[in-house]
C-alpha positions in Angstrom: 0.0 0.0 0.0 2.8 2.1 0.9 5.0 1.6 -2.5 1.3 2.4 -4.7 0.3 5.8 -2.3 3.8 7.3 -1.9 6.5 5.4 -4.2 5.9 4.3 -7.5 2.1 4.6 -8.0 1.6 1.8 -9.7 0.6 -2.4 -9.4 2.6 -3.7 -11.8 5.6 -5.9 -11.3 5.4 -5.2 -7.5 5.8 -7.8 -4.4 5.4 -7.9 -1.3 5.5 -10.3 1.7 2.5 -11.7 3.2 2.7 -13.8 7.0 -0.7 -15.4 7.3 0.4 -16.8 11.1 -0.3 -12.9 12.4 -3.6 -12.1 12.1 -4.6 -13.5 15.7 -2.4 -10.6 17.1 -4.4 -7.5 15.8 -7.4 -5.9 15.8 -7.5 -5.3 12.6 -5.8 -7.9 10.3 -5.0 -7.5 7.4 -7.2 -8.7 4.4 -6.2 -10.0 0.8 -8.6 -9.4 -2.4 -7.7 -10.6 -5.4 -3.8 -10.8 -4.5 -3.7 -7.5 -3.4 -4.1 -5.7 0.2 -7.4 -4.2 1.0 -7.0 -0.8 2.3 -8.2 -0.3 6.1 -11.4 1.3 6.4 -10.7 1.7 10.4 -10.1 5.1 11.3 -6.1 3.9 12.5 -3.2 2.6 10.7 -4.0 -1.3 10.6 -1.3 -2.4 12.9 -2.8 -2.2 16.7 -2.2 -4.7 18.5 -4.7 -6.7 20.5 -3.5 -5.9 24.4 -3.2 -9.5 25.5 -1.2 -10.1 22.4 1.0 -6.9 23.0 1.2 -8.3 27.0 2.6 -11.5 26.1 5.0 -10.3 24.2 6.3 -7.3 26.3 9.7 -6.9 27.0 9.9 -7.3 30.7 13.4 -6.6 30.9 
C-alpha cells in the first residue's frame, strides 16, 4: 500500500511479503482481495495490536 500511495504509484511488477500466522495478534488484520491488500477502512493505521497479544509479548526486561 505504501509503495502504490507514496513510491511508485503503480501495481505492476510489485511484491510484497505476506505472513498469514499474524492475524490472531491484531485488531485489525490485514485482508487480501484478489492478490492485493485491502486498504483499512478503520479510522487507524492497521497495525494495533490486541493488548493480551501486545502483553505477552512485552519486553519485561
Amino acid at each position: 500500500m505504501f509503495d502504490y500511495l507514496a513510491v511508485s504509484g503503480q501495481w505492476d511488477d510489485r511484491v510484497i511479503e505476506y505472513v498469514d500466522n499474524q492475524h490472531e495478534y491484531f485488531v485489525h488484520p490485514t485482508e487480501i482481495v484478489n492478490g492485493r491488500y485491502k486498504a483499512s477502512t478503520a479510522p487507524d493505521s492497521g497495525v494495533d495490536m490486541k493488548l493480551e497479544a501486545a502483553e505477552r509479548y512485552l519486553y519485561k526486561g
